[in-house]
matplotlib code that plots the C-alpha trace (Angstrom):
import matplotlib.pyplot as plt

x = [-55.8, -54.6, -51.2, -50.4, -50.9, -48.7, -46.0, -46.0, -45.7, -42.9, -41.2, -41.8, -40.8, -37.4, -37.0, -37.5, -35.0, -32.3, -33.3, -32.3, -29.0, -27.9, -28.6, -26.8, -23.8, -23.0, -23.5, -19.7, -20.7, -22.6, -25.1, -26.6, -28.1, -28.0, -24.6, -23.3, -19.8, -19.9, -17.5, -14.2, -12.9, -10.4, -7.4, -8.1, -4.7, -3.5, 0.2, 1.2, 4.1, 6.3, 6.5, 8.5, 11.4, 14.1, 17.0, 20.9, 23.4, 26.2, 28.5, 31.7, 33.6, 33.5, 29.5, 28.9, 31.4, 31.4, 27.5, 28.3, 30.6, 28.2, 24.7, 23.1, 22.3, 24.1, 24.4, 26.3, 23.3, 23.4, 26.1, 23.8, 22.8, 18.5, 18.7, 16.8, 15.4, 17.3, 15.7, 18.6, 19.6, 22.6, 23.7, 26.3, 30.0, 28.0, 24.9, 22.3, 19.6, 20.4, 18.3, 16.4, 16.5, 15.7, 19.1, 19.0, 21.5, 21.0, 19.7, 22.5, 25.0, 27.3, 28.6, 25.6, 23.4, 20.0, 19.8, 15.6, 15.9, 13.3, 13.5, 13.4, 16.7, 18.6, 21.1, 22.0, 22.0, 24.1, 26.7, 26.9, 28.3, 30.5, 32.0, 33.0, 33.7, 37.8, 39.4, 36.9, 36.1, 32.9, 30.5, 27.6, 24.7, 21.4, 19.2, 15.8, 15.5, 15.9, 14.2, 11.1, 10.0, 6.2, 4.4, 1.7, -0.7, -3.7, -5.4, -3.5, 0.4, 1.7, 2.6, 3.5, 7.3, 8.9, 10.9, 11.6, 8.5, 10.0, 8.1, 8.7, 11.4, 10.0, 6.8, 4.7, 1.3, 3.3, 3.0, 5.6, 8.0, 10.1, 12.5, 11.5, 12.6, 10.9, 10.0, 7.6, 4.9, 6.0, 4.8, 1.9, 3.3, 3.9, 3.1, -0.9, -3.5, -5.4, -6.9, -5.0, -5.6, -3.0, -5.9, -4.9, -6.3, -4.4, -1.2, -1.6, -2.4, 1.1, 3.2, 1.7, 2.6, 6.0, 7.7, 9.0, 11.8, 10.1, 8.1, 9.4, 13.3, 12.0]
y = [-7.2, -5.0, -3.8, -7.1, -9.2, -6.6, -6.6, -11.0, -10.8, -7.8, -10.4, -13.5, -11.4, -10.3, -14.0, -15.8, -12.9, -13.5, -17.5, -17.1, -15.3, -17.5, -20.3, -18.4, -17.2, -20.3, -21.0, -19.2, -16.0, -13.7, -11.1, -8.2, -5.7, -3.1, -3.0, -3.9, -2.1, 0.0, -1.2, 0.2, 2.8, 2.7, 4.4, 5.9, 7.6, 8.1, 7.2, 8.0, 7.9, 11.1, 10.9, 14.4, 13.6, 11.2, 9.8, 10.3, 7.7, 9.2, 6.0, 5.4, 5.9, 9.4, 9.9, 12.2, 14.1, 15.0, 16.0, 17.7, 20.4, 20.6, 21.5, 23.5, 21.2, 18.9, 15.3, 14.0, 11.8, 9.7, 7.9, 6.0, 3.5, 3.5, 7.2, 10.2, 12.1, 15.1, 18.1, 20.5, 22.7, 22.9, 26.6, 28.6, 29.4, 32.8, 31.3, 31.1, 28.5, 25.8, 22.5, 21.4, 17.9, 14.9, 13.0, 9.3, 6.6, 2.9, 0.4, -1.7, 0.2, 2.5, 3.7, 5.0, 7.9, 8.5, 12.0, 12.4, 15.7, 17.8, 15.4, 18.4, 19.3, 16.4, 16.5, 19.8, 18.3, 15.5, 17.8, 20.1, 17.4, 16.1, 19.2, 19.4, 15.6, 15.8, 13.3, 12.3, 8.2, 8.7, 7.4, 9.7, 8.0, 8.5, 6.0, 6.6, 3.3, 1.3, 3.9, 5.6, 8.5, 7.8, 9.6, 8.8, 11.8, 12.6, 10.6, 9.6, 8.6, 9.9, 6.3, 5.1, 6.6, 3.0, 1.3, 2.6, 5.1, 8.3, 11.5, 14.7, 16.5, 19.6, 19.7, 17.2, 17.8, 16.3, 13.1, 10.1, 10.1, 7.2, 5.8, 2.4, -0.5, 0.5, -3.5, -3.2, -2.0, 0.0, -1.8, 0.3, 2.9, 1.4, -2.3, -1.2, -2.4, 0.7, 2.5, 3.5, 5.0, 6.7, 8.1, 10.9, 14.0, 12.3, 12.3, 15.6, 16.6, 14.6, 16.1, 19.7, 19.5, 17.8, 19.8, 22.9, 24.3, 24.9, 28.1, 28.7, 30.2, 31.6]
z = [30.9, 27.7, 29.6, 30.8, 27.6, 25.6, 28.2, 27.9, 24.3, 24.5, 26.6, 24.2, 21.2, 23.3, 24.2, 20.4, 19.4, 21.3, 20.9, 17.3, 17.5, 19.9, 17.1, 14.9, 17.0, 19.2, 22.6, 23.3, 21.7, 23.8, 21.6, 23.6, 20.5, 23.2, 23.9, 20.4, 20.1, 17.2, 14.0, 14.9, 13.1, 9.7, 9.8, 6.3, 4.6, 0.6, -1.1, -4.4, -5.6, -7.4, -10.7, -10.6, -8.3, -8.7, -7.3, -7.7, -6.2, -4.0, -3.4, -1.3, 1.5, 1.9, 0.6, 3.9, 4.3, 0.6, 1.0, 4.2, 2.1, -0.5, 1.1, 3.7, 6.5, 9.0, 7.2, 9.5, 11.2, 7.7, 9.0, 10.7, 8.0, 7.1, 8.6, 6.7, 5.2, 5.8, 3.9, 2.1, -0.5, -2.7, -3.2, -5.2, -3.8, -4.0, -1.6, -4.9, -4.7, -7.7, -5.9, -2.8, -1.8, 0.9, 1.4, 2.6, 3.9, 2.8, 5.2, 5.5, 4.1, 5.8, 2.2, 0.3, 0.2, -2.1, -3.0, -4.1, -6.2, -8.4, -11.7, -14.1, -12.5, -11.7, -14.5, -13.8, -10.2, -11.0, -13.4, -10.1, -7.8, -10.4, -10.6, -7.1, -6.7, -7.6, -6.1, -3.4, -3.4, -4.6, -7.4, -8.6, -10.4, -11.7, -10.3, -10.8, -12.6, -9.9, -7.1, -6.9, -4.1, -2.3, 0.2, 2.7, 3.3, 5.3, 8.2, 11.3, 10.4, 13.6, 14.9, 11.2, 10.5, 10.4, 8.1, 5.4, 5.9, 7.5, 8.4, 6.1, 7.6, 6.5, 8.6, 10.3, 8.3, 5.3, 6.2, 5.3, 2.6, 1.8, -1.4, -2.7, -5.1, -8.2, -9.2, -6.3, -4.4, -1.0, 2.4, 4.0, 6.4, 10.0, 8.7, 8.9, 6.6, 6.5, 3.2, 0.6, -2.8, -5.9, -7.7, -10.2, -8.3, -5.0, -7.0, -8.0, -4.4, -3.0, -5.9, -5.0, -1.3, -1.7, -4.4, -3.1, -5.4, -8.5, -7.0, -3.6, -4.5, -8.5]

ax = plt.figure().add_subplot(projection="3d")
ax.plot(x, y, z, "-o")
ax.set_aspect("equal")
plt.show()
């Protein structure tokens, strides 16, 4: 008698439970505690901006081909506008390292690159290209006013590189990198609404793994 009285209330007990969610969730909603899916998961990553980069102007007509005589790699694929970054280095008639930096063409406009340089040497950046500029249909400007240089790092950005959001040219485990209108808040990488943070130690952290020429050529 002890076995089966147990076993009728087990049943009762299993019957009022499921009697009250279905109070609580609806008719429509179907609640099985046994096969519950679990939450689903956050894609958890970090942006900060970089306070230690900024941003020269190269505007005009002949932006690329002036860039393509002065640096190390191929610039030609910033024709395309909204195309970049394109990791380079500008170097000495005599091949010495002077500064590394991530070029970028304008969305929207064929007639524009955004140079993100090391900000400790941008003038000396800036007085280089100037040098060499002649008679070339170019503007050269410092622009870190109206730009500032973010990156996304850590978690799962593989599917994020959109927009204005780009992956590191560098190397993959870098992340995103991307130049923003400084009046405003970048747009999470790939449109998601995952975690984000700009704590101090994180910034420190993005600005470790993103500056290279300060130690790298010295």
């Amino acid at each position: 008698m002890l076995p089966r009285l147990l076993s009728r209330t087990r049943l009762r007990s299993g019957a009022i439970l499921q009697g009250v969610c279905s109070a609580i969730a609806g008719p429509a909603a179907a609640f099985d505690l046994a096969a519950a899916d679990p939450a689903p998961s956050i894609r958890a990553y970090h942006v900060a901006p970089l306070a230690s980069r900024g941003v020269i102007s190269v505007f005009g007509d002949d932006c690329v081909r002036f860039m393509q005589g002065m640096t190390t790699n191929d610039i030609t694929p910033l024709e395309k506008p909204g195309a970049g970054p394109i990791y380079t280095v500008l170097l000495t008639a005599k091949g010495k390292y002077l500064h590394d930096l991530f070029a970028y063409s304008v969305p929207g406009e064929a007639s524009q690159l955004l140079l993100d340089v090391d900000a400790a040497g941008l003038s000396s950046a800036l007085q280089w290209l100037n040098k060499y500029k002649l008679r070339r249909k170019i503007q050269l400007a410092h622009v870190s006013g109206q730009y500032s240089v973010w990156v996304a790092f850590q978690g799962d950005l593989s599917a994020a590189a959109t927009g204005q959001w780009q992956q590191d040219p560098r190397l993959p485990q870098l992340g995103l990198r991307g130049l923003f209108n400084k009046q405003q808040l970048p747009p999470p990488p790939g449109g998601s609404g995952g975690s984000s943070s700009s704590s101090a130690g994180r910034k420190q952290q993005a600005t470790a793994m993103s500056v290279v020429g300060e130690d790298l050529f010295r």
